[in-house]
N, C-alpha and C positions, 0 to 999 in steps of 0.2 A: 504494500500500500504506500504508496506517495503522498505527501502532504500539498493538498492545492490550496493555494491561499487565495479566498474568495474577493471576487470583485467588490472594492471599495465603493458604495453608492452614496453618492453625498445627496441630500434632501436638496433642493430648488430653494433658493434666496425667496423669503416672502417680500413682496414690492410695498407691507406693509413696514421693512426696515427701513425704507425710504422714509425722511422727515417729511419731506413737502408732500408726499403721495399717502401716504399716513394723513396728515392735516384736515386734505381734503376727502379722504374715507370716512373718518371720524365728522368731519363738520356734517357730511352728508347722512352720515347715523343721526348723528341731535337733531339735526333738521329733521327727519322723520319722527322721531320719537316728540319732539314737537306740538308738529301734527298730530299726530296722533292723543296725546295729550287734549288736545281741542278736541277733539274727534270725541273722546274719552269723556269730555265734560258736557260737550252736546248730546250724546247715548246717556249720561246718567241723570241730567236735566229734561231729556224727554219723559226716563223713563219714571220717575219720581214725580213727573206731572201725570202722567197715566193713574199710577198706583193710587197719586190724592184724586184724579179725576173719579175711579171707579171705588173705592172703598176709602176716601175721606182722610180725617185724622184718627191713626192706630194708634200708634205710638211713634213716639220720637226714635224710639231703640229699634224697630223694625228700616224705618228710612234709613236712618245710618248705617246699619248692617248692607238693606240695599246698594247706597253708594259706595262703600266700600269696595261690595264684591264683585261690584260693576268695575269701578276704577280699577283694584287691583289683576280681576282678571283680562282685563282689555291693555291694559302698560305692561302685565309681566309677558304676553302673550306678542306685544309690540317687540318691548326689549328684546325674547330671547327670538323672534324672525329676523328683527334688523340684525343680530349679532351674525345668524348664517348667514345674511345673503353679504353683510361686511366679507366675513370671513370666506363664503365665495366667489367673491367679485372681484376679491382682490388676491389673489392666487393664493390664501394661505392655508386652504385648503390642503395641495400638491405643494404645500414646503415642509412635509411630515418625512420623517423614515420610517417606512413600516414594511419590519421585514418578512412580516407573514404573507403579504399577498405578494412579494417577489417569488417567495416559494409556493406559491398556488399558480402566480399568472405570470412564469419568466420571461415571457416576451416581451413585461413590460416595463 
């Protein structure tokens, strides 16, 4: 048996090391999450006029609970999309080493 010394693969530069191209990744996340933000306050300001339109005044503890779980679901749901499509838009995706699918798929 020979010893073969295996090809060294080096992972792909993310273009997210770049400062200026980073900058504009990043601005272009906040600026969605933003948005969405508004988006966020208009969904939970319709829906909270619905709630008093059809059943009134409950409680103060059921509205807030509403907003909450309005707010929180709709930003955390922002957050972690914008984070993928950051993270593949700007190739940092393919700046991994990952040696298991070289041993599944060596062609590639």
């Amino acid at each position: 048996m020979h010893w073969k010394p295996t090809e060294c693969h080096l992972p792909k530069p993310s273009r997210l090391d770049d400062p200026l191209y980073a900058s504009i990744a990043w601005s272009r996340y906040w600026r969605l999450i933003r948005g969405m933000a508004m988006f966020t306050l208009l969904c939970t300001a319709i829906t909270l006029s619905v709630l008093y339109y059809l059943h009134g005044w409950v409680s103060i503890h059921m509205y807030i609970a509403t907003a909450g779980g309005i707010s929180f679901a709709l930003m955390l749901t922002a957050a972690l999309m914008g984070l993928v499509f950051l993270s593949s838009g700007t190739g940092h995706d393919e700046s991994i080493d990952d040696p298991v699918s070289r041993d599944i798929y060596p062609d590639e």
